[in-house]
Wavefront OBJ file of the C-alpha trace (Angstrom):
o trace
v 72.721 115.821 86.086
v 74.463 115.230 89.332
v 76.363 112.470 88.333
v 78.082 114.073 85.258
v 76.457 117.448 84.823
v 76.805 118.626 81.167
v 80.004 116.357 80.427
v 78.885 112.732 80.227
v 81.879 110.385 79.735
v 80.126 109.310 76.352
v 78.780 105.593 75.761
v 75.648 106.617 75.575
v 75.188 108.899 77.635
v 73.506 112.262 77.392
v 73.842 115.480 79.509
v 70.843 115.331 82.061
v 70.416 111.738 81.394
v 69.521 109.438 85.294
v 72.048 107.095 85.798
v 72.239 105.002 88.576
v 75.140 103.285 90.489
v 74.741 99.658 92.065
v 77.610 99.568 94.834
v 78.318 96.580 96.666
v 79.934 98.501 100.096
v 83.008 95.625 101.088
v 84.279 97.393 104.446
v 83.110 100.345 106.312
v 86.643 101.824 107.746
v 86.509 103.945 111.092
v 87.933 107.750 110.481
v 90.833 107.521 112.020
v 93.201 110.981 112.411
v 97.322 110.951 112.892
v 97.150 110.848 116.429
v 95.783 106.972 116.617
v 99.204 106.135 114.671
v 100.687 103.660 116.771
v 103.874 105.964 117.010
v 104.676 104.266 119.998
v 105.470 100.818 119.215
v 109.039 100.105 120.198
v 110.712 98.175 117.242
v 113.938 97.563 117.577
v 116.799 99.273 114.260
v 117.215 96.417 111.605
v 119.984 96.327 109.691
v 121.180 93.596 107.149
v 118.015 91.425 107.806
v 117.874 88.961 105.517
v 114.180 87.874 105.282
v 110.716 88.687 106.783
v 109.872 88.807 110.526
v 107.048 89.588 112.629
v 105.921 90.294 115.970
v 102.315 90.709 116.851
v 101.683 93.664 119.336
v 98.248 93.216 119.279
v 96.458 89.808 117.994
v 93.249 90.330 116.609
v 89.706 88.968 116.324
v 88.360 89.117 113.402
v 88.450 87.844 109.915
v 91.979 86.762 108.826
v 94.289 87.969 106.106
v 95.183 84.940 103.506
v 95.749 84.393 99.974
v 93.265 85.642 98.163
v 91.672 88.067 100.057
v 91.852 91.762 99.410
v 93.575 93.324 103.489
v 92.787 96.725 103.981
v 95.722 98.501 106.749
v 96.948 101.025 108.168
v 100.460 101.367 108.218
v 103.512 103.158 109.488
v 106.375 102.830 107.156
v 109.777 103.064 108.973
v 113.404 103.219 107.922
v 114.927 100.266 109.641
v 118.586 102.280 110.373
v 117.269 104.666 111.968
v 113.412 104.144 112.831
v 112.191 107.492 110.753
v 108.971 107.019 110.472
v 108.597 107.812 106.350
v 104.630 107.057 105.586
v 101.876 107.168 107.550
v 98.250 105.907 106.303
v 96.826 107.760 109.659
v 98.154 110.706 108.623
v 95.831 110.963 105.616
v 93.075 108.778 107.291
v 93.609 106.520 104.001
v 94.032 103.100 104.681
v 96.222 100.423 102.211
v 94.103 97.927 100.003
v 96.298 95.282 99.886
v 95.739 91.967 97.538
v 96.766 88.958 98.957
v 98.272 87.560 95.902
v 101.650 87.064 94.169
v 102.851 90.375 91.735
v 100.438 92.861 94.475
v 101.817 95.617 96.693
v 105.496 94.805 98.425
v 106.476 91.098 99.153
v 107.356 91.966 102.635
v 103.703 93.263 103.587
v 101.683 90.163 101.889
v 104.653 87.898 103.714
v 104.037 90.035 106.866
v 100.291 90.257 106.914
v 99.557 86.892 106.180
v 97.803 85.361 109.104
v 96.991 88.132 111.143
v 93.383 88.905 111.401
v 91.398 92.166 111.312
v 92.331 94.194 114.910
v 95.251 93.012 115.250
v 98.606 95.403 114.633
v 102.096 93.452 113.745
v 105.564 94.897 113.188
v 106.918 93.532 110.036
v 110.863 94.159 109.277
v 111.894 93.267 106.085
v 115.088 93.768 104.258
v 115.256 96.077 100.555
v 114.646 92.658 98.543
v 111.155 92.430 99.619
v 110.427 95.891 100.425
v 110.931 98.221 97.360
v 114.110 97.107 96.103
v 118.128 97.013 96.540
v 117.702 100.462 95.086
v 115.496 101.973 97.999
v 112.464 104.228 97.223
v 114.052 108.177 97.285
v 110.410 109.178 97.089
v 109.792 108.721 100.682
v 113.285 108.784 102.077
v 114.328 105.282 102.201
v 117.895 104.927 100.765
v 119.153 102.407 98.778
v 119.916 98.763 100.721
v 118.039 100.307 103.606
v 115.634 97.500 105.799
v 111.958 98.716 105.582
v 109.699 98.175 109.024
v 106.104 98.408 108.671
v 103.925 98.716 111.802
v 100.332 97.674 110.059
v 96.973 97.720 111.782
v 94.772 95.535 109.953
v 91.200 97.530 110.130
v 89.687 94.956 107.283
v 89.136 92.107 104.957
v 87.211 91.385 101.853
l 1 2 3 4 5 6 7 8 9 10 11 12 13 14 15 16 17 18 19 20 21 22 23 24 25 26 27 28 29 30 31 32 33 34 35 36 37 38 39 40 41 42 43 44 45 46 47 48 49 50 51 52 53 54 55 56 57 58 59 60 61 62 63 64 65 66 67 68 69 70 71 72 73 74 75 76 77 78 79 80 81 82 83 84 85 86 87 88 89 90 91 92 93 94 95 96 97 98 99 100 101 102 103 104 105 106 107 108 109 110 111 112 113 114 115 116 117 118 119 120 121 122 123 124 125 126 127 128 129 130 131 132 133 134 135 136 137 138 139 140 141 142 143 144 145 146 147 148 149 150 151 152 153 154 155 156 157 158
């Protein structure tokens, strides 16, 4: 009963039936709270960039981000006029999944991300072609033909 109650999904399934769940744990994340956001990494305004560049702050150890793998982050989304910061994953202690393949999550990022390995944190400025668009993403502030910086902390790989 605890893992549906009195409202299976159906298939099968019965109220009060035992079910039981095979997992197959990937990462194990640290908690992390808005403070740790790397707030203070000095990126410099972009305007007009024309394609992807990084700069690691910190170079990491561990396993590395490449095609096919599935990157788990933390990230700081920033306006690149301005330096706004518009997302934070530390904020809401809920780390990106992002899959290192063509047609997944923002070009920019998998472009970005690519090569650095888990503990390592990498500014990433990017202009509105491989970020969300020439149109911007008004959901989180970023106007329209407006550079996107991403400070990402990569905290895992799978």
């Amino acid at each position: 009963a605890l893992a549906y109650g009195n409202t299976p999904p159906g298939g099968g399934l019965q109220a009060g039936d035992a079910v039981t769940f095979t997992m197959e744990v990937r990462a194990v994340i640290a908690p992390v709270t808005a403070e740790d956001a790397p707030i203070d990494v000095v990126a410099a305004p972009s305007v007009g960039a024309t394609e992807v560049a990084t700069t690691d702050i910190t170079v990491g150890a561990g396993a590395l981000v490449e095609e096919g793998v599935t990157a788990v982050l933390h990230l700081l989304l920033v306006r690149g006029d301005n330096l706004a910061v518009l997302v934070s994953t530390w904020a809401d202690n809920d780390p990106l999944q992002v899959i290192m393949a063509e047609g997944n999550s923002l070009p920019g990022v998998r472009e970005g991300i690519a090569g650095a390995r888990v503990g390592g944190t990498r500014v990433i400025t990017m202009p509105p072609d491989d970020a969300f668009g020439p149109a911007g993403e008004q959901s989180i502030g970023l106007p329209a033909g407006t550079d996107l910086i991403v400070v990402g902390n990569v905290v895992g790989v799978y």
